[in-house]
C-alpha positions as CSV (number, residue, x, y, z in Angstrom):
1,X,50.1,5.6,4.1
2,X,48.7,7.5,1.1
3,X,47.9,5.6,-2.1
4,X,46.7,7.2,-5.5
5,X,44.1,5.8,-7.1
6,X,44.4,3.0,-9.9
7,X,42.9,4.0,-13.1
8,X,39.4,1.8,-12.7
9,X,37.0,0.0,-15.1
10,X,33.7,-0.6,-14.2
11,X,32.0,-3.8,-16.0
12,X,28.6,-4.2,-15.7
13,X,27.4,-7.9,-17.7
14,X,23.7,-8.0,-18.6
15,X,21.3,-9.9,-20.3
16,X,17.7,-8.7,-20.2
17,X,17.6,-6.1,-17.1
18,X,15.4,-3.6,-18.6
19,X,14.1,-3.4,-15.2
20,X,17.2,-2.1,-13.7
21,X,20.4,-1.7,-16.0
22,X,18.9,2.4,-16.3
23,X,18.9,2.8,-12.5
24,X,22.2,0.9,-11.8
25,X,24.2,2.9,-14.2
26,X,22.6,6.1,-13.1
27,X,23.3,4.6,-9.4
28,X,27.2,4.4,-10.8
29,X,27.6,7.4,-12.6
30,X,28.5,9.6,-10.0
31,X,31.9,7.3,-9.0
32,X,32.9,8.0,-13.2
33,X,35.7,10.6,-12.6
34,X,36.6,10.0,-8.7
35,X,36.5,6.0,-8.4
36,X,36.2,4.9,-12.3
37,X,37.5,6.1,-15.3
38,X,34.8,4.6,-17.9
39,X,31.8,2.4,-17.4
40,X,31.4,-0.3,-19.4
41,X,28.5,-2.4,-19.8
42,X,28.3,-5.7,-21.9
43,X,25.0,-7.1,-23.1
44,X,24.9,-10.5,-23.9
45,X,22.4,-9.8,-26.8
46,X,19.5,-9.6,-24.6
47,X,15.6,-10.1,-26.3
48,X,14.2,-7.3,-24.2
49,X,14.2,-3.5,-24.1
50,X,17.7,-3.0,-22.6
51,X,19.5,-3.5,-26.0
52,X,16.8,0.4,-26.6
53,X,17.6,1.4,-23.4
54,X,21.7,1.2,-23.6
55,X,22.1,3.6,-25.9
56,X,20.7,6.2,-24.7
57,X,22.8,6.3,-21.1
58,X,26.5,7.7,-21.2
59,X,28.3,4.6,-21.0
60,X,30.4,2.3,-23.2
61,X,28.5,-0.8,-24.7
62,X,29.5,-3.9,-26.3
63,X,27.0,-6.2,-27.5
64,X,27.0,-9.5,-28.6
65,X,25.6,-10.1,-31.9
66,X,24.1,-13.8,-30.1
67,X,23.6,-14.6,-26.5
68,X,27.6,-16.3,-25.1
69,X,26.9,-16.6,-21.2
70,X,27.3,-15.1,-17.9
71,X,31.3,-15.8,-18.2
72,X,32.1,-15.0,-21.8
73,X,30.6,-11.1,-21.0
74,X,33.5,-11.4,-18.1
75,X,36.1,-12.7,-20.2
76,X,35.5,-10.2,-23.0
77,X,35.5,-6.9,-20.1
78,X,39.2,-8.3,-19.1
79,X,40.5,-8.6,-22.5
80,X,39.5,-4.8,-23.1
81,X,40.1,-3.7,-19.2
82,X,43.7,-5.6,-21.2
83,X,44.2,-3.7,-24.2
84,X,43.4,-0.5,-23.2
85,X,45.7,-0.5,-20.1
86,X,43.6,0.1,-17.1
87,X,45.0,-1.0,-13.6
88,X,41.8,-2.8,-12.3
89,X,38.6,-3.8,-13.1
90,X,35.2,-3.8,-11.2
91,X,32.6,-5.8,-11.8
92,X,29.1,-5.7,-10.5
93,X,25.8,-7.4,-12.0
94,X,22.7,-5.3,-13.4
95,X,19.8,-6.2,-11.4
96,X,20.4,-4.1,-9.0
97,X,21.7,-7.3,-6.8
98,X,25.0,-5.2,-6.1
99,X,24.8,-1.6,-4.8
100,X,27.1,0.8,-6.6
101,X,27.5,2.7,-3.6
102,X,30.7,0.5,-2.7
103,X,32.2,0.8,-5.5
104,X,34.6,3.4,-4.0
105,X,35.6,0.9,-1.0
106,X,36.6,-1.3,-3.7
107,X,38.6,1.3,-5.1
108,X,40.6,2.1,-1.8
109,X,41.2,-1.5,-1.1
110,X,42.3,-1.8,-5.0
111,X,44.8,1.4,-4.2
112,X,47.1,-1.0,-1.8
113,X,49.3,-3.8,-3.1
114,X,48.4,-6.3,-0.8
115,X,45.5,-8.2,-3.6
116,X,45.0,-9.2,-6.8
117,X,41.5,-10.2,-6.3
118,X,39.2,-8.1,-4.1
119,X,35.7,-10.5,-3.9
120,X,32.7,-9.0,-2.2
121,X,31.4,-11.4,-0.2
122,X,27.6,-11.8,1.0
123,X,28.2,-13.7,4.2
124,X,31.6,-12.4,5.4
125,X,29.6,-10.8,8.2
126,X,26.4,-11.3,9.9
127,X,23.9,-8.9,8.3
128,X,20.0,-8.9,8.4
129,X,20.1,-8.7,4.2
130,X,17.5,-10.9,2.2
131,X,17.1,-14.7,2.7
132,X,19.1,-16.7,-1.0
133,X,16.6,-19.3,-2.3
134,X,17.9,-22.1,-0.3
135,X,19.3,-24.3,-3.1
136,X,21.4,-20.7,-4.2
137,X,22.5,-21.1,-0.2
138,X,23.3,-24.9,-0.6
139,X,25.6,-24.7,-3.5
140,X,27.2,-22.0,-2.6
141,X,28.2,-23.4,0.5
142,X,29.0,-27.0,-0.4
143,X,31.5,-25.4,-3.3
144,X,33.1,-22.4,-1.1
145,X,33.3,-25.0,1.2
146,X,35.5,-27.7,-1.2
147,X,37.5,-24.8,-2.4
148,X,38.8,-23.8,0.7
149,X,39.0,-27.4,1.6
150,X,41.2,-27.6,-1.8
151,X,42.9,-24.1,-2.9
152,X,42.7,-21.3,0.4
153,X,46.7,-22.1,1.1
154,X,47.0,-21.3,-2.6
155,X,45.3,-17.8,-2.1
156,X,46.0,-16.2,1.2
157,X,43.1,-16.4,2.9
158,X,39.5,-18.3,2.9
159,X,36.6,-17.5,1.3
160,X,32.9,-17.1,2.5
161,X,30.9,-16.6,-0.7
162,X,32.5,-18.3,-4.1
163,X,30.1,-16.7,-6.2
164,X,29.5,-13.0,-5.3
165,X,30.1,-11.4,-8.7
166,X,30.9,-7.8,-7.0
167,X,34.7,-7.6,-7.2
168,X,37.7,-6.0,-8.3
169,X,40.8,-7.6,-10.2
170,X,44.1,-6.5,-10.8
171,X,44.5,-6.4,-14.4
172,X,48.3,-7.4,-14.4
173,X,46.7,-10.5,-12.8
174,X,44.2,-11.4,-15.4
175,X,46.8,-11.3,-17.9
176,X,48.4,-14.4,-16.9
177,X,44.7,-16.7,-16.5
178,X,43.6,-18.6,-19.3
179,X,39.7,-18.4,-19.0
180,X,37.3,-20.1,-21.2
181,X,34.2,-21.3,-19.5
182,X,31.4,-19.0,-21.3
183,X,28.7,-20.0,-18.7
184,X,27.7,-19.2,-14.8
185,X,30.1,-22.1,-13.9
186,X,32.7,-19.2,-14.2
187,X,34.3,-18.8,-10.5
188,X,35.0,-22.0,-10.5
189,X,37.4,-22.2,-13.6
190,X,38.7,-18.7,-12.1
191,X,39.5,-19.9,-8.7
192,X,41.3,-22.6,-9.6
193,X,43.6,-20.7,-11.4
194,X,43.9,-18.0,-9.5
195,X,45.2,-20.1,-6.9
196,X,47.5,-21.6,-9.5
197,X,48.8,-18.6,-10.3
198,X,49.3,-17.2,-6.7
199,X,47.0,-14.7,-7.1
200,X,46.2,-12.8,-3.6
201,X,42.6,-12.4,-2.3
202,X,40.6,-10.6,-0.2
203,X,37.1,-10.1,0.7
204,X,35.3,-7.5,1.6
205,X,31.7,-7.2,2.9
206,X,28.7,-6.3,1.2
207,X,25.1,-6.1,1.5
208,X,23.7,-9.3,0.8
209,X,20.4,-8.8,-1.7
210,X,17.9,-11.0,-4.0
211,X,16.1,-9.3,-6.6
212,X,14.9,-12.8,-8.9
213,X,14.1,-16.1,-6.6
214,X,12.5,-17.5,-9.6
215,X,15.7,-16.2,-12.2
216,X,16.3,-19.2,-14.7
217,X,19.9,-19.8,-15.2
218,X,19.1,-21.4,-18.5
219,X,20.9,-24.3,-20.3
220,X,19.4,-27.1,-17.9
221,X,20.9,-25.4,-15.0
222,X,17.6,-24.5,-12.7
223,X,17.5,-28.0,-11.6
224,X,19.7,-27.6,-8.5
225,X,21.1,-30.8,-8.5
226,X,22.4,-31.0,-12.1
227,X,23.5,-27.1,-11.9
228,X,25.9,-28.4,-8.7
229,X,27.2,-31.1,-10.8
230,X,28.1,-28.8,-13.6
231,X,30.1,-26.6,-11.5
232,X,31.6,-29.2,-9.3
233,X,32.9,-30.9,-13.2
234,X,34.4,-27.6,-14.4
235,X,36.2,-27.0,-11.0
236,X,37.4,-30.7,-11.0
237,X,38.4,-30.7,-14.3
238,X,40.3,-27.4,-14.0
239,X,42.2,-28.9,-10.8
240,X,43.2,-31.6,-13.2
241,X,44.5,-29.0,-16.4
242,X,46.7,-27.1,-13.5
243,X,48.0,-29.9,-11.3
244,X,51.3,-29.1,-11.8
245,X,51.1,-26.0,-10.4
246,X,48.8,-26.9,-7.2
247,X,49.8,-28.6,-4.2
248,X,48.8,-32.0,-4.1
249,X,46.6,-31.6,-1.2
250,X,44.3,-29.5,-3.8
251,X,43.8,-32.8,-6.0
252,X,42.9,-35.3,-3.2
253,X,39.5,-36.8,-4.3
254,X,39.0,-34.6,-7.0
255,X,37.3,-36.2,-10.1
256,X,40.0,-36.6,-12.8
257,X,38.0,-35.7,-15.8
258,X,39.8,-36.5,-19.4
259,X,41.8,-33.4,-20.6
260,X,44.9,-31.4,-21.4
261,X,47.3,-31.2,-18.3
262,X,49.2,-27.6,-18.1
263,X,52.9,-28.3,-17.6
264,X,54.6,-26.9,-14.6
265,X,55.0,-22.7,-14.6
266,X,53.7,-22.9,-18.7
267,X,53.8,-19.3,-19.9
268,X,52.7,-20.6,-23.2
269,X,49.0,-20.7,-24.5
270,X,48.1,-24.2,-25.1
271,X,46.1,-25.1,-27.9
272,X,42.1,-24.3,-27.7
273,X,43.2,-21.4,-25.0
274,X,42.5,-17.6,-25.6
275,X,44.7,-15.2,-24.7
276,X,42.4,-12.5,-22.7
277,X,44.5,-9.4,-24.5
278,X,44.3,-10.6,-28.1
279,X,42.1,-9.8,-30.7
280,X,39.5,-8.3,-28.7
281,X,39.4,-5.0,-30.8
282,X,37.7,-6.5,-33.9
283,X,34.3,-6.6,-34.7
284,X,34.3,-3.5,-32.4
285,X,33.1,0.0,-33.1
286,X,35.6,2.5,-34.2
287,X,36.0,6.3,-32.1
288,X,37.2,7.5,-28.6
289,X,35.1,5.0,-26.6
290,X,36.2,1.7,-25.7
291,X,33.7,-0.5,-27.4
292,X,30.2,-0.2,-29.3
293,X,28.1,-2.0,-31.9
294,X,28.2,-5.9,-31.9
295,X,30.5,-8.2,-30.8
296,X,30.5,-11.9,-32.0
């Protein structure tokens, strides 16, 4: 069966990739018009040259007047891939770790109606791609591992690789998620309530690839066994804000850390949550495009 093509946005985060943010966008540039509608890139006021080299490549920038994290420069490319009324939204990273040349296989898979969440996946099959420093591998597969173990029911299917940041998501979807967790700990406040929310997933393949084994994740986090607690704390206490809407199977064991508790199908923002299409125009640039300038 034929299916037209959504209207796409691609969102590419980065923070001090003036090694690679030229070459990926000029890698993406060709899908703008057949796959994508607009590319967007968000820098998450990086010290190097990219903040020189950004504007002067045809794409949409938004820039953040101070560095917010890996998962704030998400969270900000849903709440415009929100208010200006796309149908999905692709996201990719800029160090060249994701290779633009599937971007139009997300786009066909994102052209059915059986997902809301299309994840690329690094291990789905077996593939002679590069070797992950082997304390990326460990957490990766301990936490994939404890959210299946927890949450796959919840989604549809089970996952292979929790934090491959190559995928697409339904932007209908993302309206309904109340996201908040700035840093890399991201996908595991997103799982959680995606599989509160029902959302559907699949995964699709894709070349597995490390550009940095010695990239610092900042904030404390390089030290693999604290950087595991972190993200096993924001998934635990995110199983606790949205136990009413997850089977209790999901909570067995789970660390009940103190916090608000969500009551059962809430379609209310509770206080201290965001909602992703609200107020994300000011402090951006005015014109046609969809964002310049800073963003605080």
């Amino acid at each position: 069966m034929h299916h037209s093509l959504p209207n796409v946005l691609l969102a590419i985060p980065a923070f001090n990739e003036e090694a690679t943010i030229a070459r990926v966008v000029e890698q993406a540039l060709p899908h703008r018009g057949s796959s994508i509608r607009e590319i967007l890139v968000i820098d998450d006021a990086s010290t190097d040259t990219t903040r020189d080299i950004l504007p002067h490549l045809p794409v949409e920038v938004l820039r953040h007047a101070r560095n917010r994290g890996y998962g704030r420069s998400l969270i900000d490319a849903f709440g415009i891939a929100i208010r200006e009324r796309y149908d999905w939204v692709i996201t990719m990273d800029a160090d060249g770790q994701h290779e633009p040349f599937w971007i139009p296989t997300f786009v066909h898979a994102a052209s059915g109606q059986d997902a809301d969440v299309i994840s690329g996946s690094r291990y789905l099959r077996a593939q002679s791609g590069d070797e992950p420093p082997p304390d990326r591998k460990r957490i990766n597969r301990l936490l994939t591992r404890e959210l299946n173990d927890r949450l796959s029911g919840c989604w549809g299917t089970t996952l292979t690789d929790a934090f491959c940041g190559f995928k697409a998501y339904r932007v209908q979807s993302l309206r309904r998620l109340r996201l908040s967790e700035q840093g890399y700990a991201f996908p595991m406040q997103f799982w959680v309530q995606a599989a509160a929310m029902g959302l559907r997933v699949r995964e699709l393949p894709v070349r597995r690839i490390y550009t940095g084994a010695v990239r610092s994740f900042g904030h404390g986090l390089d030290e693999p066994t604290h950087r595991l607690a972190v993200y096993r704390d924001v998934m635990h206490r995110e199983l606790r804000r949205w136990a009413a809407q997850l089977p209790q199977s999901a909570l067995m064991g789970a660390k009940m850390l103190e916090g608000p508790v969500l009551p059962a199908a809430s379609g209310v923002l509770q206080a201290g949550q965001r909602d992703l299409g609200a107020g994300f125009g000011s402090g951006l640039g005015s014109g046609s495009g969809l964002a310049s300038g800073l963003y605080e």
